[in-house]
C-alpha positions as MATLAB code, in Angstrom:
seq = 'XXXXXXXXXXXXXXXXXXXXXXXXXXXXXXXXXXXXXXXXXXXXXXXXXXXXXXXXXXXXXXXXXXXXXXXXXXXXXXXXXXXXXXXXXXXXXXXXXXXXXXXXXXXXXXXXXXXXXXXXXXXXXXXXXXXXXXXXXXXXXXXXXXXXXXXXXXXXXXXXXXXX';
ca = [
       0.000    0.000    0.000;
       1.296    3.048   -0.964;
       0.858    6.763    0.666;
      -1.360    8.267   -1.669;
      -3.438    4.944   -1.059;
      -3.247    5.602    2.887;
      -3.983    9.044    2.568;
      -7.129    8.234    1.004;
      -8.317    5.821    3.234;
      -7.797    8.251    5.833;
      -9.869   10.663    4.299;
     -12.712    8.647    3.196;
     -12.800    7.953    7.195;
     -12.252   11.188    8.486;
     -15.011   12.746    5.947;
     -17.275    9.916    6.371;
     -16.993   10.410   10.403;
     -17.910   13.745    9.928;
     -20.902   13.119    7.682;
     -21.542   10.845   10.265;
     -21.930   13.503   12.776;
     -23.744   15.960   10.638;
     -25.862   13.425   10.270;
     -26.798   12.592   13.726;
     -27.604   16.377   14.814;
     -29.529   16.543   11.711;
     -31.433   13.703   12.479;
     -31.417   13.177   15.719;
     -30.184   16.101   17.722;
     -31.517   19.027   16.677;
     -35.229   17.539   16.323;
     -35.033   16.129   19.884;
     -34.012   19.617   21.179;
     -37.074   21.023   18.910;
     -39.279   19.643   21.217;
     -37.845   21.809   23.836;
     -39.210   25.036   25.439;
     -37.237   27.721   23.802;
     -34.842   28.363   27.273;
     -34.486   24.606   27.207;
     -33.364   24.191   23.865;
     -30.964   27.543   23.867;
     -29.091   26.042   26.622;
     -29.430   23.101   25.629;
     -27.395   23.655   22.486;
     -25.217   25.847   24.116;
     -23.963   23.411   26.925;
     -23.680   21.107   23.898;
     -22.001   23.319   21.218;
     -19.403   23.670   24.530;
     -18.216   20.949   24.374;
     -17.225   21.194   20.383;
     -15.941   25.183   20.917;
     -13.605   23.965   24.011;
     -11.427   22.379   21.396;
     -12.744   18.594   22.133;
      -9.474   16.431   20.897;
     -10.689   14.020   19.133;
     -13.583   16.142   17.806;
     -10.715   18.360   16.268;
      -8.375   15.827   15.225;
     -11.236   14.248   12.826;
     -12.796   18.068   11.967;
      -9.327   19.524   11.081;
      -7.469   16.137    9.745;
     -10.567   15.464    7.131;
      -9.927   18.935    5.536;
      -5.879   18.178    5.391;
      -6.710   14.474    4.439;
      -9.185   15.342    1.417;
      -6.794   17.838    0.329;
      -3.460   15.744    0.559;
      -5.753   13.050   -1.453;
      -6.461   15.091   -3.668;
      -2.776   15.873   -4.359;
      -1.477   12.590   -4.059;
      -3.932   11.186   -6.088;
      -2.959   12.763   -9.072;
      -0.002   10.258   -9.172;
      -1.907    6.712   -9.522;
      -5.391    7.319  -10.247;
      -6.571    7.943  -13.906;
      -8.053   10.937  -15.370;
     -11.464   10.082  -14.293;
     -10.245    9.216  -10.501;
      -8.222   12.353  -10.362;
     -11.724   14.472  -11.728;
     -13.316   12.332   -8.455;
     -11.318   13.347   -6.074;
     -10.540   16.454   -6.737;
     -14.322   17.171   -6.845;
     -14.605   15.791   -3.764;
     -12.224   17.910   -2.110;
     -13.229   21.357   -3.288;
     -16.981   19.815   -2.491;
     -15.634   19.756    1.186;
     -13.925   22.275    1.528;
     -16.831   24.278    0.010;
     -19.759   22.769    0.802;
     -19.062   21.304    4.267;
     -16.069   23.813    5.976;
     -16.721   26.973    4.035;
     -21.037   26.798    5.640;
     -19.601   25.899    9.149;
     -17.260   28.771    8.881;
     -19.371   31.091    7.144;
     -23.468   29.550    8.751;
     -22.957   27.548   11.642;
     -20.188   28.196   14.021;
     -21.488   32.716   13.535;
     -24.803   31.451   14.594;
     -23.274   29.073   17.557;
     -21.073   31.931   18.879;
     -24.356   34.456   18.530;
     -26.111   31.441   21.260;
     -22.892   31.079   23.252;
     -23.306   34.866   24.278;
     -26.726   34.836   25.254;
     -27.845   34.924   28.912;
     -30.171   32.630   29.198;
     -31.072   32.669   32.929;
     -32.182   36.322   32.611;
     -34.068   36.529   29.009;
     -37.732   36.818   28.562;
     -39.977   35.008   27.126;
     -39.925   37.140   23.722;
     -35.963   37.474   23.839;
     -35.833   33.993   24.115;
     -38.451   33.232   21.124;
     -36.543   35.721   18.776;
     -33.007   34.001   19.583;
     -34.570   30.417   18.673;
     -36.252   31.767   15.585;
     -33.073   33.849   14.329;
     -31.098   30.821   15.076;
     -32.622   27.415   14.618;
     -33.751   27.382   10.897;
     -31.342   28.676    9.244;
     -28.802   26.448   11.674;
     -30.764   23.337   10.403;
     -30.962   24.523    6.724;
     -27.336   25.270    6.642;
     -26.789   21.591    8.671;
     -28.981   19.869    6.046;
     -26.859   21.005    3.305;
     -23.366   20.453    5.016;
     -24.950   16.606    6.095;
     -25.282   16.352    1.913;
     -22.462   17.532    0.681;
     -20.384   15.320    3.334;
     -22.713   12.658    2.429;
     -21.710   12.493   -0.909;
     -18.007   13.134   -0.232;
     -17.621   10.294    1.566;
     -19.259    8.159   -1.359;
     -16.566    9.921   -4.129;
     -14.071    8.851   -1.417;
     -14.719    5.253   -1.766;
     -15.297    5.299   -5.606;
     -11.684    6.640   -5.632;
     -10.521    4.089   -3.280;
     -12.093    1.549   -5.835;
     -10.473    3.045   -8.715;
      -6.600    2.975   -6.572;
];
């Protein structure tokens, strides 16, 4: 096996892990916390989202190390694979970098920080109502996409692995 074949497997796993997770909150997370009251579910999220802004370790070592692993594919692809297989993976890892990273940069992690500031404990009722509407839809739209786009990443990933 050579590197540009371990590379590769390493990104397939990395991206499909974080699919994975997109997947979950999409799924699973966010429309248990819908159910919530709207104090319940700020908090909620923000005890949650915690965890993922305090730099969890292994969180970051799979968020950061599919970007690097997609790209170095991508880049040590172009050695082995054919035309076609380089086209794959290449798509692939502008699709993440794009579609997955450049939301979470650009959606998700402005609308997490905008949570992590609130006060909870002392809102009202309507300042509570207005931060769940200004945040959960277009949190869960922008989620949807990212879950997609990783989605079908991961299943370039493993077409290219085919083709190595």
């Amino acid at each position: 096996m050579d590197i540009a074949q371990i590379v590769s497997i390493v990104a397939a796993f990395l991206c499909t892990l974080v699919a994975g997770f997109l997947f979950a909150w999409a799924v699973v997370v966010m429309p248990g916390l819908a159910r919530l009251p709207d104090r319940e579910f700020l908090r909620a999220f923000q005890v949650m989202d915690r965890i993922i802004q305090d730099n969890q370790p292994v969180f970051m070592l799979v968020w950061a190390g599919s970007v690097f692993a997609v790209v170095a594919a991508a880049v040590l692809g172009f050695g082995p694979l054919d035309r076609a297989g380089r086209v794959l993976v290449v798509i692939a890892a502008v699709a993440y970098v794009l579609g997955v990273q450049l939301p979470t940069i650009a959606i998700n992690v402005p609308l997490n920080n905008g949570l992590q500031a609130l006060h909870t404990d002392t809102m009202d009722e309507h300042a509570l109502r207005t931060a769940r509407e200004g945040f959960e839809r277009r949190w869960n739209r922008s989620n949807v996409f990212r879950t997609t786009v990783a989605s079908l990443v991961s299943v370039l990933l493993l077409v290219v692995l085919i083709r190595l």
